[in-house]
N, C-alpha and C positions, 0 to 999 in steps of 0.2 A: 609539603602538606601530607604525601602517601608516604606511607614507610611500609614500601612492597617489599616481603619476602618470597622466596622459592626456592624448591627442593626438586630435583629430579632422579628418577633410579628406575632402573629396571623391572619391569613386574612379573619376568622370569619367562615370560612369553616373546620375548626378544622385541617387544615394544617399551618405548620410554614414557613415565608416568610423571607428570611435572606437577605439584602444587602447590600453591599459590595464595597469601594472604596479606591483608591490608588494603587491596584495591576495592574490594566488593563490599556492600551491608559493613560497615563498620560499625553501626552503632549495634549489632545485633551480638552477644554475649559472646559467639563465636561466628566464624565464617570462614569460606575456603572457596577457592576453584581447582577441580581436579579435571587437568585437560590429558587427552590420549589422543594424539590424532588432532581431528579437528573436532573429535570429540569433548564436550566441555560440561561441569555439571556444577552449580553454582549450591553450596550445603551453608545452610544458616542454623542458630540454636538457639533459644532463649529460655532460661530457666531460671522462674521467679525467687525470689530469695525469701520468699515469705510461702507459709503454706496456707490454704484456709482450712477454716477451722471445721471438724468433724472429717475429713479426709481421712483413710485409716492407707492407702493404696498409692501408687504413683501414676499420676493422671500424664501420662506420657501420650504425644499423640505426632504420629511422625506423617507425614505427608510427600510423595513423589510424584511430579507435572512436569510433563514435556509439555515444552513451546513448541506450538506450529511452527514460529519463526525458524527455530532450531532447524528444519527440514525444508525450507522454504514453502510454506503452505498455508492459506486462509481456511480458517477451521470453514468445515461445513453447516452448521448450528445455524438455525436461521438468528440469532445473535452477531454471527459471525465472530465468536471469541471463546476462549478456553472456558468450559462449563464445568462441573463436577468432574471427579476423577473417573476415567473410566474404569474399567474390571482389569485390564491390564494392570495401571497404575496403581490400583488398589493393593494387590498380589506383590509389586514391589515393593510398597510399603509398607505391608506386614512381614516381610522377609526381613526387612531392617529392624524394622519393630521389635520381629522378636530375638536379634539378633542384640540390640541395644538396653530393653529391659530386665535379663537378669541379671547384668554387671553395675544397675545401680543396690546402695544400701536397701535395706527392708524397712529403714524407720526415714526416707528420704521420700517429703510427699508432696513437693513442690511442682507446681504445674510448668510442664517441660515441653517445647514444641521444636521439632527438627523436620527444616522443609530442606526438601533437594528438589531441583532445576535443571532438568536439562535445558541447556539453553543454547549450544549449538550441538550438532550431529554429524556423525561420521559414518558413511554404511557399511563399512567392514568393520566397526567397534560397536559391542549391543554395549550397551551403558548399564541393562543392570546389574553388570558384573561388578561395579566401580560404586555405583552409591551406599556402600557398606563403608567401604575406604573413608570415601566424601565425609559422610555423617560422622564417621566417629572421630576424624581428625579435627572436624569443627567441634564436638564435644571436650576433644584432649586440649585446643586451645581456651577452654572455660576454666571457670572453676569451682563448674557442679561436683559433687564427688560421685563420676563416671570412676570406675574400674575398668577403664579398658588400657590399650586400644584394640578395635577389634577389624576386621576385613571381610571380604568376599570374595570368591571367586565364582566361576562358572569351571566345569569341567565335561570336556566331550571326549566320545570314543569315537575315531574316523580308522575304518579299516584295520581293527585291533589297537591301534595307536593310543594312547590319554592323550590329550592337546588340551591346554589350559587357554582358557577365555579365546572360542572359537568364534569364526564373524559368522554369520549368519548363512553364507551358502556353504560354510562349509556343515554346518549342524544339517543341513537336508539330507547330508549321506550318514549322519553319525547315527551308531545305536545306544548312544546312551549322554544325557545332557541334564546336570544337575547344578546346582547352585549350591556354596556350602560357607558358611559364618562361622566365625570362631577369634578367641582370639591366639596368641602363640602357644598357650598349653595348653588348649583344649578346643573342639568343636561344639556349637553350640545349636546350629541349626544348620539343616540339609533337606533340601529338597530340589524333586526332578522324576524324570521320565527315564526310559533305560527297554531296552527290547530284549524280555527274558533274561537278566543278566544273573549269572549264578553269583549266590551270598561271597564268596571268595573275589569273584570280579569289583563287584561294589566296594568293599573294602579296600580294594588296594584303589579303588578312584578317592574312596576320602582320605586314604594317606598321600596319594598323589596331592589334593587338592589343598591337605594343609600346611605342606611343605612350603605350596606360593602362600598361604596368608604369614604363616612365621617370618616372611621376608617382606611382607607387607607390613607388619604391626614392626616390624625393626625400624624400617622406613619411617614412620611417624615417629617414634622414641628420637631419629637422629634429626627431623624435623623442627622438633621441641629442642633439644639443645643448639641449633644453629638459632633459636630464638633465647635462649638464653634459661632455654628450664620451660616446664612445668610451671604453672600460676600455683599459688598453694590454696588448696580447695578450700574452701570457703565454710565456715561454721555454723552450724545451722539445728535447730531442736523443736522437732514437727509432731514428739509423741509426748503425752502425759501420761508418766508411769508411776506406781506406787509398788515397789518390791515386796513390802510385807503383806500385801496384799495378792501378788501374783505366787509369790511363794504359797500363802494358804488357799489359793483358789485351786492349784497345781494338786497340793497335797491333800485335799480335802474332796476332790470332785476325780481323781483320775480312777480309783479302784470300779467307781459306777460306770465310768467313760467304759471302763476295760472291758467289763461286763456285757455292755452292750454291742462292743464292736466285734465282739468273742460269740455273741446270738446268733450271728448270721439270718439276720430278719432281711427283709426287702426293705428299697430304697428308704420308702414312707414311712414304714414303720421304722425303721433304725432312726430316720431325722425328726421323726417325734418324742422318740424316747431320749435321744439326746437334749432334745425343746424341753421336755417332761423336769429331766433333772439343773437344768440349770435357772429355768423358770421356779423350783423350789430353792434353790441355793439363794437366788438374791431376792428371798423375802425377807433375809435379815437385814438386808438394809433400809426395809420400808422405814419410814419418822427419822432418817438418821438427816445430817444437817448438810451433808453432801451427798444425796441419795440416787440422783441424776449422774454422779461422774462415779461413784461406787457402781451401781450396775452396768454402767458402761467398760469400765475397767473391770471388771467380771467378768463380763462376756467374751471382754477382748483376750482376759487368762483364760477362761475357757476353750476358747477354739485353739488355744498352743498345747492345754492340756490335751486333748485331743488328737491334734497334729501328733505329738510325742507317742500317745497310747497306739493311736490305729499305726504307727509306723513302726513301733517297737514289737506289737503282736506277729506281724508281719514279718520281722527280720527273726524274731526269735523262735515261730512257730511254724513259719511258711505258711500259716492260716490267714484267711483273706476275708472282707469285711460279709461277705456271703457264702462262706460259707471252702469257698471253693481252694484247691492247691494254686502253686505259685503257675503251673503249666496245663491248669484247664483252661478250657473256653466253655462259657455261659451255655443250655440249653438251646438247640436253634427247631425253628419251626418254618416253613415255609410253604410258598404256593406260589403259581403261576396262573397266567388266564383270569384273575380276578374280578377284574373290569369288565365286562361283556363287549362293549362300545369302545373301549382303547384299540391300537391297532397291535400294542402289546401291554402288558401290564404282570409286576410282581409284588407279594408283600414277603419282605424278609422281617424275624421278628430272632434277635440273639438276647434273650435275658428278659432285658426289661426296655431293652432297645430296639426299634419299628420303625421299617421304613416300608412305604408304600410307592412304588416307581412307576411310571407308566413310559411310554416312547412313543411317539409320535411321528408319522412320516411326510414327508411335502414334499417339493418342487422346488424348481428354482427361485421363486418368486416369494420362499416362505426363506431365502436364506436370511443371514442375520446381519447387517451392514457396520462396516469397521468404521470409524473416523478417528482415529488417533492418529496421531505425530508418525509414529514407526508403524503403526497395525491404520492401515488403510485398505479395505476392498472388503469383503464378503464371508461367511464363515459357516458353513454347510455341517457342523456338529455342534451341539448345544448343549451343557447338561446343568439344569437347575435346582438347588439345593434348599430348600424351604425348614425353618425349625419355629412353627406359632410356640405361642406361650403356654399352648394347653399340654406339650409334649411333656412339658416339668412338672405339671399341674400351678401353672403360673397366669396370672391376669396378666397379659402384655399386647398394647397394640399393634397390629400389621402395618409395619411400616416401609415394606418392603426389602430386599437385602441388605444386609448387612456386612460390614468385612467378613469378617465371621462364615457366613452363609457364602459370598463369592469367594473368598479363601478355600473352602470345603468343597463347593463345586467345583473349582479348576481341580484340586488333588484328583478328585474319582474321575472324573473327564481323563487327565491324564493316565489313571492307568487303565481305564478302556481301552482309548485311541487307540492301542498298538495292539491289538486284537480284532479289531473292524478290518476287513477285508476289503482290498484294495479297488478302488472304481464303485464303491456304492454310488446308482443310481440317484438316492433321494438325499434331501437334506432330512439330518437326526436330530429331534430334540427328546433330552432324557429327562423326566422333573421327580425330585426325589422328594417325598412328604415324610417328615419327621412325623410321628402319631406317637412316639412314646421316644424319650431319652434317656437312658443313664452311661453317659461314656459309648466312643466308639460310632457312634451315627455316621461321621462321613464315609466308617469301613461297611455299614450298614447299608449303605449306599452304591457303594462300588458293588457289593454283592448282589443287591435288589434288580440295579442294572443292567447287569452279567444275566441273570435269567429272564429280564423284562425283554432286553436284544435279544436274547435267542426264543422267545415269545412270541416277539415281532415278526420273527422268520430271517435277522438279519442274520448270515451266514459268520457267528463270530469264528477265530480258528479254532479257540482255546477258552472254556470258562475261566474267569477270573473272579479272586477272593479277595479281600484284607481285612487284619489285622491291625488293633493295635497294641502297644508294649507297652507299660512302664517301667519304673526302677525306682526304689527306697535302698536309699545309703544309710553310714551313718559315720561321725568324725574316724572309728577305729576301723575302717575301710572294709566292712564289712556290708552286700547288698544282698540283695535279691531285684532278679527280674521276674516281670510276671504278664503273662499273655493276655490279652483280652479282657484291656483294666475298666474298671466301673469311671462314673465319673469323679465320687469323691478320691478314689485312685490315684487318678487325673490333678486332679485339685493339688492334694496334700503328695503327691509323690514327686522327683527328680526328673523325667523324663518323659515324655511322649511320642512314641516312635513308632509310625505308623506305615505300614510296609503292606503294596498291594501286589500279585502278580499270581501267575496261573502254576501247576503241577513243575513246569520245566524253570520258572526263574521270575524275578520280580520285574517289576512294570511299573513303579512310580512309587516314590517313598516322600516321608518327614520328617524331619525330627527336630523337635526342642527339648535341649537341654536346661534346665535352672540351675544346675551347680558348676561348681570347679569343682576339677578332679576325675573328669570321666576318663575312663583308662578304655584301651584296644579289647580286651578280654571282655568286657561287660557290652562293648558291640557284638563281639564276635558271637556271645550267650543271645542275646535277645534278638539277631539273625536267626541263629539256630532256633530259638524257640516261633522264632514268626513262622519258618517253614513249616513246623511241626502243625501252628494254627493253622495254618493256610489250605494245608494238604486236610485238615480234618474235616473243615468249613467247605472246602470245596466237594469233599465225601458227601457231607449233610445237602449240598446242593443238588449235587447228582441223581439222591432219590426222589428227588423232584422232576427235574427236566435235565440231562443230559447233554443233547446235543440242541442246534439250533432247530428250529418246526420247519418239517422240508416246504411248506407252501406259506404267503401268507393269508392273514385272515380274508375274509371274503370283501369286509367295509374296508380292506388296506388299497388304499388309490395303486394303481397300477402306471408305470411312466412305462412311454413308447419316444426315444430318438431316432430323430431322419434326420440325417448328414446331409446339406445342398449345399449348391455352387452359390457361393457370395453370392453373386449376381443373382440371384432369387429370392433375399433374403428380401428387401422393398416389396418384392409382388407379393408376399407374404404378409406382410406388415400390414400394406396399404396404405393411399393416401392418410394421414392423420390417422394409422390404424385400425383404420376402418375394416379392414379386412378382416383382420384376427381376431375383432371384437364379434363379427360378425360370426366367425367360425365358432368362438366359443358362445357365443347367445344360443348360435343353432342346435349345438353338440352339449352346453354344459359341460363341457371339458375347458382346463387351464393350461393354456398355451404360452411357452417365454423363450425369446427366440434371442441366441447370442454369438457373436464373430468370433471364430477360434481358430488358432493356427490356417484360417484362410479356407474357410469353411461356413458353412451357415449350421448349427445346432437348435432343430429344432425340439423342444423338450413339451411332450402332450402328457396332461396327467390327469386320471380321469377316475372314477368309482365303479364304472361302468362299461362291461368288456365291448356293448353295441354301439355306444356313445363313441370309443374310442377309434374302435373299426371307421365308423361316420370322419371325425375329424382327423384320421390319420388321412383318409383316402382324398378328403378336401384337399389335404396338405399335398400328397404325391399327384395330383393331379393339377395344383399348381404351377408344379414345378418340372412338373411332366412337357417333356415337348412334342405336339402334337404331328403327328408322319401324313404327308400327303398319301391319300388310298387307304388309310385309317377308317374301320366303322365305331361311330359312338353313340350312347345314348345318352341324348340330347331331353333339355327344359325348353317350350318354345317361352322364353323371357319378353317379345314386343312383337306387334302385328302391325306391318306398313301396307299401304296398296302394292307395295312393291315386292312383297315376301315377309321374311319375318323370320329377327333375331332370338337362335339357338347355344343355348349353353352347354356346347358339346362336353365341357370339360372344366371343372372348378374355377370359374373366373376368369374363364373362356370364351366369349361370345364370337357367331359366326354367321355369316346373312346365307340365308336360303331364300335365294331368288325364286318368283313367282314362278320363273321359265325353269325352275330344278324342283317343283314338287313333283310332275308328273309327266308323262311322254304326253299323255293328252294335255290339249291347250286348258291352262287355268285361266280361266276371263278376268278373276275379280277374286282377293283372297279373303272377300266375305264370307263368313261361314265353313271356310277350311280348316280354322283350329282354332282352338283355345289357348287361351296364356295358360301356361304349367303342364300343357296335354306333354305326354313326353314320347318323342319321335327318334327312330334309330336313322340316321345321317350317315352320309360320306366325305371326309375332308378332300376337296377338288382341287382346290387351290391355294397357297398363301401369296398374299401380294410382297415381292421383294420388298419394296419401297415403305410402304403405309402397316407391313405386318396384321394385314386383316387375314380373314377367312371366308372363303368362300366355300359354301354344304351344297351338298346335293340328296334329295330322295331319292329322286329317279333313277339314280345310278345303281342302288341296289335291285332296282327291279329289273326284271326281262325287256330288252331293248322290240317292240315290235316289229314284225316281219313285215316290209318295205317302207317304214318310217323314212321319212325324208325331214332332214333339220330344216328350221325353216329361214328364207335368207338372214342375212345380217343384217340389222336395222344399219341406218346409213351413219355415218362422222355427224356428231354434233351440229358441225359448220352448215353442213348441206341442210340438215332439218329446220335451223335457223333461218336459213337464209330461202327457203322454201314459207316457213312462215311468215316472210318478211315480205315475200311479193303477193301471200293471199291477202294481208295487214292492205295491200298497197291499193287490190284491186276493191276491197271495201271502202279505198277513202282514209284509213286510218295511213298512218307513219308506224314503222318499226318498234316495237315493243323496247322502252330503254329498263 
């Protein structure tokens, strides 16, 4: 009934890479298992053979879920079952994503879905090195007309070394860890982290890196013919075209295009005057008998006329659609301190692009809680990336992040991180507000950032900038790169390659490519030119804020750590926490107490320098051990006929006997004090056994000259047994 194949080969990493089809999702257009280890990742594909109608785009939508099973672990969700993708998950599957959409046709508009599964796990194999592999070999078994096949790798640097597809403790020591798509002739998307790595080091990691895809995309090629070929792609016609129509739409509307894009107007203004002229072009099809699919086919030559004009201006003039050369960067403005009430806050504004940042500092108890498959436990940096609808001058509801938005915040998070100086005290959250866009915003961000931390007061080493790049080709191999592109740039251009890092070397990059055909030289240009932005960006930063603000603000919460012995951690806590709750009611300070390396950490954080004094001292006097001969000042907390219990010491209490207030005889401790009066004491005694305390007053004061102690009251037994024979001489019997 199964008609299992498989394939095994080396993935150049000196691990063996098996995949496997027929057993899993059959009915699914394509399917595979790609196991490494005991690593397994189950890649399905479905690609409808019909398109609907008005579709102009390829509704591609790739999806990647790790199974709890995979790890052995019941999700935490009060569902208890795998919910939405997390941020993690998300980020690999726009890695796939955009690894996978520009190797389909431009007139191919069928609705396409590619899920991968992690479905068992391996803890030396990270898997999102492998779901690039997965995905595009279940595509190569279809017969969507995919161009591929394409791969991934991971690439790290351990102690100068490149090492291809690292396990995880070995990336804790590496300086540089990047992920890169492609398929055998070209690289199509790259990104990653890297600690200062000069433009020469990076390069030679993505020629490292695509050495193993070229062996990888072999590997599927021999894959396919051990199955007997390639399916022959399937035929398919998802566009309604008229040529005589696009030919006069081309030749009748470009000379205006040209004009306009030659203005160097702003955003608005340029995307109205383009509205302007093709809004008059199809009023000659008003009353005509297809008037509906004529304007639509307009529009649709329209925007190629355009694509061609603004690309052709560009390569032939170096002139750019504002104005600027191929190696400026946009006008920048900035400021710090903006916020009055933030604990830091920046607005960076490059063009027509605004980012407004703030940072925010907490505790341990503000950290951010993981539940994924592989990302389980806590995460003490945050950076969140917001773009509303007004940024475009757009009606769009807040519907909270989007790939898009978590994709943009992981990039600028990652090239921060490696400028935060090591043991920050607090958890970091950074929130980036888009207020205006045109191209560029998540580099808007990294920069806004960069002075919002050093705002804050957090000790970064090194300010950080980015940049981002484009590139316009064209078939006679003729480009231009260009620095710090707009968004229609972005749009209509070949490249996106966005490169962040400080004076000395980068710190986290991107890139997507859309064409074949990118060659070594047209990297090596648009390195070159990112540094050149970078180093200029960073100038303009500079006359701003410089270094980080040696103190911070005054509303910045302040943390106080006290290291105690395990064994104190409970008396801390309290029953049911009673204790600590009670510490912070009294203090208004936030208290979160954690076991480390066999330690008690306690973490006090507070707004308030007297506040914190208060529950620091509650704290060390807890844990404080009290010295026989010890003077303290004491709370009297309870009044017995007998004395009356003193809180020498935070959660201390200790009886001061009737016979220890005073050398003179006390009769009756009516009237000797108040509850809260507060009394300086002497610890006399601890009892071995019972661990009470026994105070004394009297012991501070002058012992009288010829005092005489008075006897010892007698045993228990004897006073009993004395009250037993007056009981007797009354008549009564023994008290029971």
């Amino acid at each position: 009934m199964l008609n299992i194949q498989k394939h095994s080969f080396d993935s150049g990493d000196g691990r063996i890479v098996e995949i496997e089809t027929g057993r899993l999702a059959r009915q699914a257009h394509g399917s595979c298992v790609v196991k490494v280890g005991k690593m397994m990742i189950l890649a399905t594909v479905v690609s409808n053979y019909d398109a609907k109608e008005g579709i102009d785009f390829l509704p591609l939508s790739v999806d990647y879920q790790e199974k709890f099973a995979a790890v052995g672990r019941i999700p935490g969700s009060f569902l208890r079952r795998e919910a939405r993708l997390s941020d993690y998950e998300v980020l690999i599957s726009r890695l796939v994503d955009r690894c996978l959409r520009p190797l389909f046709p431009e007139d191919y508009h069928s609705d396409t879905q590619v899920n991968l599964f992690l479905i068992s796990s391996d803890e030396d194999i990270m898997p999102d090195a492998y779901v690039g592999l997965a995905a595009s070999t279940a595509l190569m078994l279809t017969d969507a007309p995919f161009n591929g096949p394409i791969s991934e790798v991971r690439v790290g640097r351990i102690d100068g070394k490149l090492v291809l597809n690292p396990t995880r403790s070995q990336l804790a020591t590496a300086d540089l860890d990047i992920l890169l798509g492609g398929t055998a002739k070209d690289l199509n998307m790259v990104e990653g982290e890297m600690m200062e790595l000069s433009e020469e080091e990076f390069l030679e990691a993505l020629k490292f890196g695509h050495e193993a895809i070229k062996a990888q995309c072999a590997a599927q090629w021999a894959f396919l013919e051990q199955l007997g070929g390639r399916k022959p792609v399937r035929e398919y016609n998802h566009e309604d075209n008229d040529e005589e129509l696009r030919t006069r739409v081309i030749a009748e509307t470009s000379a205006a295009i040209r004009e306009v894009a030659e203005s160097g107007k702003p955003k608005h203004e340029r995307s109205d005057s383009f509205k302007a002229i093709i809004s008059e072009y199809v009023k000659q099809f008003e009353g005509h008998e297809n008037e509906s699919r004529m304007v639509r086919l307009a529009k649709k030559y329209f925007h190629e006329a355009e694509y061609n004009q603004m690309r052709a201006m560009i390569l032939e003039s170096g002139k750019r659609l504002d104005g600027r050369t191929t190696t400026q960067v946009r006008p920048i403005d900035t400021t710090v301190d903006y916020l009055p009430a933030a604990h830091g806050s920046a607005v960076f504004t490059r063009g027509e692009t605004q980012s407004l940042t703030t940072v925010t500092l907490g505790g341990k108890l503000d950290e951010q809680l993981l539940d994924a498959p592989l990302l389980h436990g806590h995460s003490r940096l945050m950076l969140h990336y917001n773009f509303p609808g007004f940024s475009t001058g757009e009606v769009r509801p807040n519907r909270g992040p989007g790939r898009r938005e978590i994709g943009h915040g992981n990039l600028a998070l990652r090239g921060l991180k490696a400028m935060l100086p090591e043991n920050v005290p607090y958890v970091i959250r950074i929130v980036s507000d888009i207020l205006e866009s045109n191209g560029s915003s998540s580099m808007a961000t990294v920069c806004a950032g960069s002075m919002a931390l050093m705002d804050a007061g957090i000790q970064l080493k090194k300010p950080v900038s980015g940049i981002a790049m484009g590139l316009i080709t064209d078939e006679k191999g003729n480009y231009q790169v260009l620095t710090d592109i707009l968004g229609d740039e972005d749009h209509l251009g070949d490249m996106d390659f966005k490169v962040i890092g400080t004076k000395d070397g980068i710190t986290a990059c991107q890139m997507d490519i859309k064409i074949d055909g990118l060659n070594w030289e047209m990297v090596i240009q648009a390195l070159k030119q990112a540094r050149e932005g970078r180093l200029h960006i960073l100038g303009e930063m500079e006359k701003t804020i410089s270094a980080p603000a040696d103190a911070m603000k005054p509303h910045t919460p302040r943390i106080e750590m006290i290291i105690i012995d395990k064994e104190f951690i409970g008396a801390v806590i309290g029953p049911g926490g009673k204790i600590i709750q009670d510490i912070q009611a009294k203090t208004g300070t936030t208290i979160s107490i954690e076991e480390k390396d066999g330690k008690g950490h306690v973490e006090i954080l507070s707004n308030d320098a007297e506040s914190m004094e208060k529950a620091v001292a509650i704290v060390r006097g807890i844990v404080a051990i009290p010295e026989v001969g010890g003077t303290y000042s004491g709370k009297v907390k309870n009044i017995m006929e007998f004395g009356a219990f003193v809180e020498f010491m935070p959660g201390k209490d200790g009886l001061l006997h009737i016979s220890e207030i005073s050398w003179d005889k006390t009769p009756s401790m009516e009237g000797v004090f108040q509850e809260g009066e507060v009394l300086t004491v002497k610890l006399i005694e601890v009892d071995q056994k019972t661990g009470k305390f026994r105070l004394s007053k009297r012991a501070l004061e002058p012992k009288p000259e010829g005092y005489v102690e008075p006897a010892p009251r007698p045993p228990r037994e004897n006073r009993d047994g004395g009250r037993d024979n007056r009981d007797r001489d009354r008549g009564r019997g023994p008290r029971r």
